[in-house]
C-alpha positions in Angstrom: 141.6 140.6 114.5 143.2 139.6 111.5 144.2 141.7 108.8 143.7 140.3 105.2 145.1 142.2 102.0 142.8 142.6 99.0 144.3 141.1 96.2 143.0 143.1 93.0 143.7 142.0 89.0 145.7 144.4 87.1 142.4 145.4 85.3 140.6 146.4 88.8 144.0 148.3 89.8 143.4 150.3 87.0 139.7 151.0 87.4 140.0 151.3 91.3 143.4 153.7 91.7 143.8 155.4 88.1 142.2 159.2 88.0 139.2 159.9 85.9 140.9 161.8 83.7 144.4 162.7 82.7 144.4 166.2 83.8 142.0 168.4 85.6 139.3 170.6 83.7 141.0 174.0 82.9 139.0 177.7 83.8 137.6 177.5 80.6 136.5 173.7 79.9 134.8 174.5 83.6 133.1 177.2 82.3 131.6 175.4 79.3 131.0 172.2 81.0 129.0 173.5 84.1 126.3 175.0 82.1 125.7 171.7 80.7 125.9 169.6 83.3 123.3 172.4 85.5 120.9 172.2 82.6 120.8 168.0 82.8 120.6 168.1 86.6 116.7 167.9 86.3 115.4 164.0 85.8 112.9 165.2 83.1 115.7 167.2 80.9 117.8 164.4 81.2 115.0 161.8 79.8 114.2 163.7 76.7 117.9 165.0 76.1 118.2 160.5 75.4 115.1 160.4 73.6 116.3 163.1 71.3 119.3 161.7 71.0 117.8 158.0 70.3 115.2 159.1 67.3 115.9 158.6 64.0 118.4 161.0 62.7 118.7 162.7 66.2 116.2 165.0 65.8 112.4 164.7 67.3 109.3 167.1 66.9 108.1 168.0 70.3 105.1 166.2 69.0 107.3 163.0 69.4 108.0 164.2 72.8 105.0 164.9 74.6 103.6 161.5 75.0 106.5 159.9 76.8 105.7 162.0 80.3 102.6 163.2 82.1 103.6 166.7 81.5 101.7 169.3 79.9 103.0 170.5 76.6 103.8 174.4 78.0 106.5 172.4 80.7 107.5 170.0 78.2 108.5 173.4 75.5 109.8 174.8 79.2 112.8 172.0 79.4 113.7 171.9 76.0 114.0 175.5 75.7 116.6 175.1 78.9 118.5 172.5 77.1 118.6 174.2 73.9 119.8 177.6 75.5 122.4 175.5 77.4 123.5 174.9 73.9 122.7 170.6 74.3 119.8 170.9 71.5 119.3 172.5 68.8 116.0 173.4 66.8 114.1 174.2 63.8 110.8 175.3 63.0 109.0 173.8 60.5 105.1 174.6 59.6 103.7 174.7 63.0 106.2 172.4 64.9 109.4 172.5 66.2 112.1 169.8 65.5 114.6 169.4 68.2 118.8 168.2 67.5 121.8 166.8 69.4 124.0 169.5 69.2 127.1 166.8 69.2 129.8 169.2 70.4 128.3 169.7 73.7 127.8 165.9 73.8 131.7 165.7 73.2 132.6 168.0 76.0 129.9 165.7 78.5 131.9 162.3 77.0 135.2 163.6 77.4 134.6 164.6 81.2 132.9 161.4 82.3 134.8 159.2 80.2 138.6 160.7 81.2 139.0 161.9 77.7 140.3 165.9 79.0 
């Protein structure tokens, strides 16, 4: 059997045997991250966490929302009330309908795990 080495470019070197991130998550940047992470485990919080995030101005009515699954309204309001007491949306009432946000910070914390910014 012959034994052939893999010859990799420096940029596939990098990407292949570099860590993910400079230094490992502290107690506390666990802490904060985990909730978030927990709350976005579930495909359908996920989906409207990006559909929130990809409205104009960042902010949807749950109006807006509704439509995209085949989901009743009650476990549509169900998810976004997890994501917004994880602290990933937050909202406003206005009239009879309420206006979900990014909340930006949270989204920081998500970016700088999974894109080796800690």
């Amino acid at each position: 059997m012959s034994k052939s080495l893999l010859a990799l470019t420096p940029v596939e070197t990098v990407a292949c045997c570099s860590p993910l991130t400079s230094t490992p998550l502290t107690a506390d940047q666990s802490e904060r991250i985990a909730p978030l992470l927990k709350a976005l485990a579930d495909p359908v919080r996920l989906r409207l966490l990006s559909l929130v995030a990809s409205h104009a101005e960042r902010e949807a009515c749950v109006c807006d929302l509704n439509d995209a699954f085949d989901l009743s309204q009650p476990t549509i309001s169900h998810h976004l009330k997890v994501l917004h007491e994880a602290g990933l949306l937050d909202r406003s009432k206005r009239g009879t309908w309420v206006y979900y946000s990014v909340r930006t910070e949270a989204l920081a914390d998500l970016s700088a795990l999974i894109g080796g910014g800690l």
